[in-house]
OpenMM code with the backbone's topology and positions (N, CA, C; nanometers):
from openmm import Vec3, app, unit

residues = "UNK UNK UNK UNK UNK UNK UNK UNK UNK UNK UNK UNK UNK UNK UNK UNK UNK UNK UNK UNK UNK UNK UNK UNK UNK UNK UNK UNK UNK UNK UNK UNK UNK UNK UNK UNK UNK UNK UNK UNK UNK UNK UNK UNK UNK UNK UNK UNK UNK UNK UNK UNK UNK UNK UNK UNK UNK UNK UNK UNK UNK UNK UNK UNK UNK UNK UNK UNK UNK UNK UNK UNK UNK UNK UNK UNK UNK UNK UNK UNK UNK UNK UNK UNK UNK UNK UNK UNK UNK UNK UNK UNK UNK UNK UNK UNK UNK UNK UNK UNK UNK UNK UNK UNK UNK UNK UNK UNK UNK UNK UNK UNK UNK UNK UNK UNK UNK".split()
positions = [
    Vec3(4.2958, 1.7887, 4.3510),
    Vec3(4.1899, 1.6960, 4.3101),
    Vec3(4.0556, 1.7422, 4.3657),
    Vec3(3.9440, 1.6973, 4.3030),
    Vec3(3.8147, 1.7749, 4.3119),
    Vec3(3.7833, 1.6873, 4.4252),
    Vec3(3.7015, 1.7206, 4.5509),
    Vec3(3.6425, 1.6881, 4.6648),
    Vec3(3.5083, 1.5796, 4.5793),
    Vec3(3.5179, 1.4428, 4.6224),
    Vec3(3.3750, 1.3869, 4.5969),
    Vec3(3.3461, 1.2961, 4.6904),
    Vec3(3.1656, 1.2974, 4.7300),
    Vec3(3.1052, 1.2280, 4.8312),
    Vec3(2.9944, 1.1541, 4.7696),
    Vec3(3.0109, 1.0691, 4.8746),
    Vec3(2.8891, 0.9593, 4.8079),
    Vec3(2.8276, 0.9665, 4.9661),
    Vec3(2.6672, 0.9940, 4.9071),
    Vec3(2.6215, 0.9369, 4.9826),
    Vec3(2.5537, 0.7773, 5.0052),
    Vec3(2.5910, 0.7174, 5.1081),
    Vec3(2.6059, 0.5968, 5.0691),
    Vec3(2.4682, 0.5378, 5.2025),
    Vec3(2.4734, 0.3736, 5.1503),
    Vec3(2.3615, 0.2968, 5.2808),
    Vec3(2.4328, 0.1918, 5.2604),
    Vec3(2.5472, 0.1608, 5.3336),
    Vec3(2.6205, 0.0108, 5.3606),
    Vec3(2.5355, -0.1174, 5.3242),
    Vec3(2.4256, -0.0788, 5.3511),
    Vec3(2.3146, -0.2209, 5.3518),
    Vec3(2.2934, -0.2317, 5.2272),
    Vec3(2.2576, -0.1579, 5.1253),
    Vec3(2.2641, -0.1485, 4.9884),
    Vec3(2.3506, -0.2241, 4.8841),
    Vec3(2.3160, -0.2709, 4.8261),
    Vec3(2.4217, -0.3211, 4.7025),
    Vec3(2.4634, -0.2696, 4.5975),
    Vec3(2.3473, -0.1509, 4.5780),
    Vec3(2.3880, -0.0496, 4.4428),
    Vec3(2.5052, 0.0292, 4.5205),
    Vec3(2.4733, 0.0815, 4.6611),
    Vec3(2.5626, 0.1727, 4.7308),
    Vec3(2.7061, 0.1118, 4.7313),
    Vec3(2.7158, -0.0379, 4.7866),
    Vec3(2.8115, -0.0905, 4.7843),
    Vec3(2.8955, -0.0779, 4.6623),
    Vec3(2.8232, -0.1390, 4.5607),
    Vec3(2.9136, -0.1584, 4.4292),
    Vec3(2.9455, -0.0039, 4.3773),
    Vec3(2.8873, 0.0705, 4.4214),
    Vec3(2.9404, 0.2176, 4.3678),
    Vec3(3.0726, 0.2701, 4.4248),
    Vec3(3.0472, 0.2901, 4.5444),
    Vec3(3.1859, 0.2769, 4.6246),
    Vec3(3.3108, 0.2180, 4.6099),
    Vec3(3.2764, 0.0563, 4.5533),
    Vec3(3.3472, -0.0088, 4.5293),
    Vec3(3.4130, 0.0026, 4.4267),
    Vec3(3.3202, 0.1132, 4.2955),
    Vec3(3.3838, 0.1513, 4.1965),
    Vec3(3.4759, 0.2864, 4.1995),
    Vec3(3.4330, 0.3642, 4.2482),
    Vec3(3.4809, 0.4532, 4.3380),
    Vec3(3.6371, 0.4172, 4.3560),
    Vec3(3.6440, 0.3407, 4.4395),
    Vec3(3.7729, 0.3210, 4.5117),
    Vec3(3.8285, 0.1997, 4.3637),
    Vec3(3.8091, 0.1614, 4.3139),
    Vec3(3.8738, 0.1147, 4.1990),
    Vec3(3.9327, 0.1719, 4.1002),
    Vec3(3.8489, 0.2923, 4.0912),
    Vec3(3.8973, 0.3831, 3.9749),
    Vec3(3.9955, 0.4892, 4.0625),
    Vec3(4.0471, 0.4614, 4.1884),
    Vec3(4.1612, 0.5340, 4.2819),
    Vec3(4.1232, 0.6683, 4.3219),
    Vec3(3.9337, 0.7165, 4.3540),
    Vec3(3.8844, 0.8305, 4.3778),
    Vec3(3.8546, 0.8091, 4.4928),
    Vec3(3.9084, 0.8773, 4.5412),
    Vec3(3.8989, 0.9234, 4.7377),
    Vec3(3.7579, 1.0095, 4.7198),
    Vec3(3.7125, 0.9078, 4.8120),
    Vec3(3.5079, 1.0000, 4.8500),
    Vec3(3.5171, 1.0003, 4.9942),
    Vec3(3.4744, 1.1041, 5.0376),
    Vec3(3.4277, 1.1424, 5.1584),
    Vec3(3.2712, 1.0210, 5.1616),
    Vec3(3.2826, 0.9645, 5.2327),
    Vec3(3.1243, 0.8692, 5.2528),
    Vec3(3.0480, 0.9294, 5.3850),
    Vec3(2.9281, 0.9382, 5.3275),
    Vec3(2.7917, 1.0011, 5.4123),
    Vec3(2.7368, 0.8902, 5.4326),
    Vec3(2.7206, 0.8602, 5.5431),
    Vec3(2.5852, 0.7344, 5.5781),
    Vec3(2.4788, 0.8175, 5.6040),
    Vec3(2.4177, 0.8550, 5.5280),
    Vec3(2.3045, 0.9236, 5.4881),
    Vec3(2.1740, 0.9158, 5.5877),
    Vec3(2.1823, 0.8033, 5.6432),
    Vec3(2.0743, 0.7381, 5.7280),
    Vec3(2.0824, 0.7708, 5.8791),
    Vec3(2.2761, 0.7600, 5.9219),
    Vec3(2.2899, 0.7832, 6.0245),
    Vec3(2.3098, 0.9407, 6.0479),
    Vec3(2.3441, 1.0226, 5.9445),
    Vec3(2.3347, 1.1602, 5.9420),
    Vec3(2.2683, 1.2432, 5.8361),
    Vec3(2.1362, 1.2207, 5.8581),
    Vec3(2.0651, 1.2982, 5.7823),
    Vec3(2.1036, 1.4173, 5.7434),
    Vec3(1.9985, 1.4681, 5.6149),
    Vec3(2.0502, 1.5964, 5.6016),
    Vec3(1.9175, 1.6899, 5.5700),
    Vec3(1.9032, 1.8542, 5.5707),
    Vec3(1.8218, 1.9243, 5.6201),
    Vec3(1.8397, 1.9403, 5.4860),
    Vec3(1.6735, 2.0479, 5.4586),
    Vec3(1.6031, 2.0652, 5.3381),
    Vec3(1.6709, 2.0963, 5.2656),
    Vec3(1.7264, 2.2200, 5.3279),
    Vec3(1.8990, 2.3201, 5.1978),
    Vec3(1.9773, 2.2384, 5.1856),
    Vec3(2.0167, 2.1443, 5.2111),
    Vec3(2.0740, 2.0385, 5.1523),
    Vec3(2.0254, 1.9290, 5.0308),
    Vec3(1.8955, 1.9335, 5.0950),
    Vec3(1.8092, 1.8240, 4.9666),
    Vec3(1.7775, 1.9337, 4.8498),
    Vec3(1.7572, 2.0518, 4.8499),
    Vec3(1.7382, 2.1250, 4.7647),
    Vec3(1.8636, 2.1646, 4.6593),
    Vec3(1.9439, 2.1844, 4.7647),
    Vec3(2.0962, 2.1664, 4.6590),
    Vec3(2.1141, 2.0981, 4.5854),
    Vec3(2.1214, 1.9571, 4.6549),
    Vec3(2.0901, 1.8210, 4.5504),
    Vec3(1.9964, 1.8130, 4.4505),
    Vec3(1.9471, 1.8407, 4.4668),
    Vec3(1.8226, 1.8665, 4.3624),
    Vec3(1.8333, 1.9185, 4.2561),
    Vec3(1.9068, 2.0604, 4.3126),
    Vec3(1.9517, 2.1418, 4.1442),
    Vec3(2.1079, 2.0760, 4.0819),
    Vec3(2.1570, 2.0109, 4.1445),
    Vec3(2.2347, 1.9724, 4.0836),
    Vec3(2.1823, 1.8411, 3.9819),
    Vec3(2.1200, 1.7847, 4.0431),
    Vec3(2.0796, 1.6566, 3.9457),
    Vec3(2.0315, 1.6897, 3.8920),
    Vec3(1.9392, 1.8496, 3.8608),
    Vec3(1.8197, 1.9004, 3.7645),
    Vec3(1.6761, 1.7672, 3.7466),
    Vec3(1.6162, 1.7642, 3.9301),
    Vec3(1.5832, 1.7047, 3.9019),
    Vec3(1.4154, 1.7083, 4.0010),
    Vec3(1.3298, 1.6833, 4.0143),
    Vec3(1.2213, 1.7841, 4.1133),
    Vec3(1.2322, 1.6555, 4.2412),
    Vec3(1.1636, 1.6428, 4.3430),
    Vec3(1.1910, 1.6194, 4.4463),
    Vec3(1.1284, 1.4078, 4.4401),
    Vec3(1.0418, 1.4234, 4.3587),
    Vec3(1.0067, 1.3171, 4.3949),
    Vec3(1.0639, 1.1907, 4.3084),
    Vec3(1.1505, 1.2482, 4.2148),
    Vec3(1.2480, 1.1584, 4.1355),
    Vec3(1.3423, 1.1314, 4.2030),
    Vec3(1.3842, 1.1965, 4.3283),
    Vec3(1.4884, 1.1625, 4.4086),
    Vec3(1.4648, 1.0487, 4.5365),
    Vec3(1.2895, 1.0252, 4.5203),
    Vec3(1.2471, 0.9439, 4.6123),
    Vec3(1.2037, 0.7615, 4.5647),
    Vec3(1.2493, 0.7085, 4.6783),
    Vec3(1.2252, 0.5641, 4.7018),
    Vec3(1.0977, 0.5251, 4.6791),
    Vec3(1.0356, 0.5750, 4.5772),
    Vec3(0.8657, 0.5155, 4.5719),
    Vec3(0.7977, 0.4048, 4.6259),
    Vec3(0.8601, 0.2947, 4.6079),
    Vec3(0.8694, 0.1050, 4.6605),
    Vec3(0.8630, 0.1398, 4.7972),
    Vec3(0.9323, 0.2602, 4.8646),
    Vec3(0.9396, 0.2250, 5.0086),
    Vec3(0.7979, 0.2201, 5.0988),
    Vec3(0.7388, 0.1227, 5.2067),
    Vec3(0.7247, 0.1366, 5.2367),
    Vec3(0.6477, 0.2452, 5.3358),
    Vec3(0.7410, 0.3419, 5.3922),
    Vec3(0.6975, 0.4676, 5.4586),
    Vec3(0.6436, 0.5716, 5.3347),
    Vec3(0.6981, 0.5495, 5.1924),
    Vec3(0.6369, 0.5835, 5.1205),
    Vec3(0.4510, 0.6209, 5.0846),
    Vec3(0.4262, 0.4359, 5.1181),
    Vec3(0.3328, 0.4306, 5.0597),
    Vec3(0.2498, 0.4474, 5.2133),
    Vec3(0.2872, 0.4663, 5.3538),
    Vec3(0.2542, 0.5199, 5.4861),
    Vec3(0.2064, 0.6711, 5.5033),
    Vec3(0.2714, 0.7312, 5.4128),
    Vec3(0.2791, 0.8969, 5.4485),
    Vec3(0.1747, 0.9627, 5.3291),
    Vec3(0.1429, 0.8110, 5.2185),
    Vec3(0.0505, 0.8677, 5.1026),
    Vec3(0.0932, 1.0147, 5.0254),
    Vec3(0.2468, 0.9395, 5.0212),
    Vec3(0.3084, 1.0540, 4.9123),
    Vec3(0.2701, 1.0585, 4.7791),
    Vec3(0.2347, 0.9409, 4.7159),
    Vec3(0.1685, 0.9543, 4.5794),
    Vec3(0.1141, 1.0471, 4.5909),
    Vec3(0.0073, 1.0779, 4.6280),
    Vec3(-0.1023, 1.2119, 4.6075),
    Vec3(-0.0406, 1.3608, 4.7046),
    Vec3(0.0880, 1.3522, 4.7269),
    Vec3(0.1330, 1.4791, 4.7666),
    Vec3(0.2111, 1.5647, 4.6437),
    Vec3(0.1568, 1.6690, 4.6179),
    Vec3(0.1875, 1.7318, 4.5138),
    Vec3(0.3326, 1.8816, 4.5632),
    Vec3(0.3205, 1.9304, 4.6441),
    Vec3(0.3736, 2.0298, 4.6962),
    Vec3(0.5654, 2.0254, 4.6987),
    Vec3(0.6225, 2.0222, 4.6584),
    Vec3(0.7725, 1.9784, 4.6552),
    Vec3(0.8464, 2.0248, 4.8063),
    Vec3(0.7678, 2.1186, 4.8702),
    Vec3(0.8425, 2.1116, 4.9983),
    Vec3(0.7890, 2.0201, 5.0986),
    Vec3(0.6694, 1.9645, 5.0711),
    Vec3(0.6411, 1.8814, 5.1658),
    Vec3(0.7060, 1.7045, 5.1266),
    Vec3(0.7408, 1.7273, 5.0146),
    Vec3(0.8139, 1.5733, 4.9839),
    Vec3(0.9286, 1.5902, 5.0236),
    Vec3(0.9977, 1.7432, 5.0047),
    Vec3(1.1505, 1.7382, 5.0678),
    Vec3(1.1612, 1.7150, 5.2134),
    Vec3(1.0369, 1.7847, 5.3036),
    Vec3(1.0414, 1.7474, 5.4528),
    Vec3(0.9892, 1.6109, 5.4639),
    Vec3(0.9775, 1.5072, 5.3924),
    Vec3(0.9504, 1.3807, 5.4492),
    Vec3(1.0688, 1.3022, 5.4199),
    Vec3(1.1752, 1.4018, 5.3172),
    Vec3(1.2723, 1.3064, 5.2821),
    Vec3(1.3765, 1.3597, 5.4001),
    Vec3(1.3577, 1.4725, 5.5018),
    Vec3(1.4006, 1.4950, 5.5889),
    Vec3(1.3941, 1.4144, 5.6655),
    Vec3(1.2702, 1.3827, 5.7181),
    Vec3(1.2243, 1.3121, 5.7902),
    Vec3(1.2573, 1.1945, 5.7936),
    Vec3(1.2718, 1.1293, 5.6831),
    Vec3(1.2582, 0.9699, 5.6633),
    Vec3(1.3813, 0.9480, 5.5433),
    Vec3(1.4752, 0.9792, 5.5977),
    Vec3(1.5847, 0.9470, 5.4678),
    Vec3(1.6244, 0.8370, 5.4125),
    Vec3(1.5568, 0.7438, 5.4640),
    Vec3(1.5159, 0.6360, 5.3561),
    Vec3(1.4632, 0.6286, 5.2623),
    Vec3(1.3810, 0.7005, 5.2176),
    Vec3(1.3324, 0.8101, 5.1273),
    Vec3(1.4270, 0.7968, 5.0247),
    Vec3(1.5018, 0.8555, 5.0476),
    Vec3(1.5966, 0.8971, 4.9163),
    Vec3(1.6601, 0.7870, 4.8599),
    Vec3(1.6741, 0.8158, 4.7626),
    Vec3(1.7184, 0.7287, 4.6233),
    Vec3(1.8883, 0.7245, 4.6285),
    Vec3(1.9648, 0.5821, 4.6362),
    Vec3(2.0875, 0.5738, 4.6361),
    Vec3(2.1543, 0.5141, 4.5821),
    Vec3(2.2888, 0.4961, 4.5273),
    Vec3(2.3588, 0.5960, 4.6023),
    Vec3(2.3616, 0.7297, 4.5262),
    Vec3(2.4432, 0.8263, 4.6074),
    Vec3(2.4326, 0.9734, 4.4846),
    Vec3(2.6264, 1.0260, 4.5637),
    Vec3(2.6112, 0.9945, 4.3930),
    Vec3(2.7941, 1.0364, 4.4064),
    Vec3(2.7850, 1.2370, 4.3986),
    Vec3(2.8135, 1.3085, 4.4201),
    Vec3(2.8352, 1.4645, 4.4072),
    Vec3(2.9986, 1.4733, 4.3928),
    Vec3(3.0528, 1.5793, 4.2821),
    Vec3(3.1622, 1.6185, 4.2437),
    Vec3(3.1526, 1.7622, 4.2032),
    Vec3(3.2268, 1.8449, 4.1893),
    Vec3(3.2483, 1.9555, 4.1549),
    Vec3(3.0852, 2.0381, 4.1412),
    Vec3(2.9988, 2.0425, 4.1733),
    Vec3(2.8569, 2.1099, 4.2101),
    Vec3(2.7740, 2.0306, 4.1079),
    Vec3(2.8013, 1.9227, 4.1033),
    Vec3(2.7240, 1.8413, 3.9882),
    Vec3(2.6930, 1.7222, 4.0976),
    Vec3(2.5779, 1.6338, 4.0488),
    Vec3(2.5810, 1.4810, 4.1371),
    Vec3(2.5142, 1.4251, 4.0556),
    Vec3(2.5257, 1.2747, 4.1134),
    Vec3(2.4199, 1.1715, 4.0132),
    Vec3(2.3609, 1.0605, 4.1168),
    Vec3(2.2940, 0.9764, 4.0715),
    Vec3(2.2085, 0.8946, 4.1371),
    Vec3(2.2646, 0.7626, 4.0355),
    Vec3(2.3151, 0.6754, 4.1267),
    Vec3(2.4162, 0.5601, 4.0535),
    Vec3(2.3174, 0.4301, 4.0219),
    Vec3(2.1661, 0.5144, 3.9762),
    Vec3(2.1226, 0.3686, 3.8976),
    Vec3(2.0968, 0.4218, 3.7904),
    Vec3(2.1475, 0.3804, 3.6785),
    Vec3(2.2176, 0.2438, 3.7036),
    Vec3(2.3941, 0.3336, 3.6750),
    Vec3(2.4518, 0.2466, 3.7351),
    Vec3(2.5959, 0.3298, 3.8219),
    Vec3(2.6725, 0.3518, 3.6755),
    Vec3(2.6676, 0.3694, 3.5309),
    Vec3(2.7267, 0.4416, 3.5020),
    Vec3(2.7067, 0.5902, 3.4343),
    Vec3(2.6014, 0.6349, 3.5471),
    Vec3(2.6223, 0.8047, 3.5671),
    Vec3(2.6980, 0.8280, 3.6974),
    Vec3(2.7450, 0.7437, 3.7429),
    Vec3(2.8807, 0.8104, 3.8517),
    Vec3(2.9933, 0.7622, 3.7470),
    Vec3(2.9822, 0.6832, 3.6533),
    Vec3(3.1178, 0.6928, 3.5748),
    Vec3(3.0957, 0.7961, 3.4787),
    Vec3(3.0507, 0.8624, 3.4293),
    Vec3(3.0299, 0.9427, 3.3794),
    Vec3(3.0457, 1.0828, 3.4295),
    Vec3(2.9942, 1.1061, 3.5807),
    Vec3(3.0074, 1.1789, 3.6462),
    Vec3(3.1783, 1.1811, 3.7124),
    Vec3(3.2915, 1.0915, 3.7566),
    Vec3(3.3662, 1.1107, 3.8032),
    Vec3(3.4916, 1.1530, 3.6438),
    Vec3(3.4136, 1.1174, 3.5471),
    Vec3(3.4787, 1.1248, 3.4089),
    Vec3(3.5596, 1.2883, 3.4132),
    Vec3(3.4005, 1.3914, 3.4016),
    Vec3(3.4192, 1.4634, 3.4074),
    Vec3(3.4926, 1.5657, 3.4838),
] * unit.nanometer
topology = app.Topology()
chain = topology.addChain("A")
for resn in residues:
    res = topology.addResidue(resn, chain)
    for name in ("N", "CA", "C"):
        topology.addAtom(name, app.Element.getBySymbol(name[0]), res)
């Protein structure tokens, strides 16, 4: 069976109910608390090409530290990936990954779609 992880934020409700689908449909995920173990740029960049997707679609715009760090007007894609280093709250959740593919579970049926495959 193919290895899949979610990265997840317990506090979340999209995260929750994904998981929850997850384990309904009888798919064993490795779970990342994303928050409590961040992850480094080559990691966000991976993600990235898998979702085919540039850096700031992967970000929490609404947040807060968002609108602190005056990312709107940051154009540079490595400097949005080091704030999503930085501040992984940042990132957009949950994101199921399977076989070198991932998705971003809003709205959650591109992880059904994604565990389809």
């Amino acid at each position: 069976m193919s290895k899949i992880q979610i990265w997840h934020n317990p506090r979340c409700s999209k995260s929750r109910n994904a998981l929850a689908l997850l384990e309904e449909k009888g798919v064993e995920a490795e779970v990342v608390k994303y928050l409590e173990t961040p992850h480094n740029s080559e990691e966000i960049k991976t993600l990235l090409k898998m979702l085919g997707i540039d850096a700031r679609a992967l970000m929490r715009t609404k947040e807060e530290i968002y609108k602190e760090l005056h990312l709107k007007e940051v154009e540079d894609e490595e400097k949005l990936i080091t704030a999503m280093v930085e501040n992984p709250k940042l990132i957009e959740r949950p994101i199921v990954i399977k076989d070198g593919k991932a998705a971003i579970g809003r709205p959650i049926e591109n992880i059904i779609e994604l565990i389809k495959g």
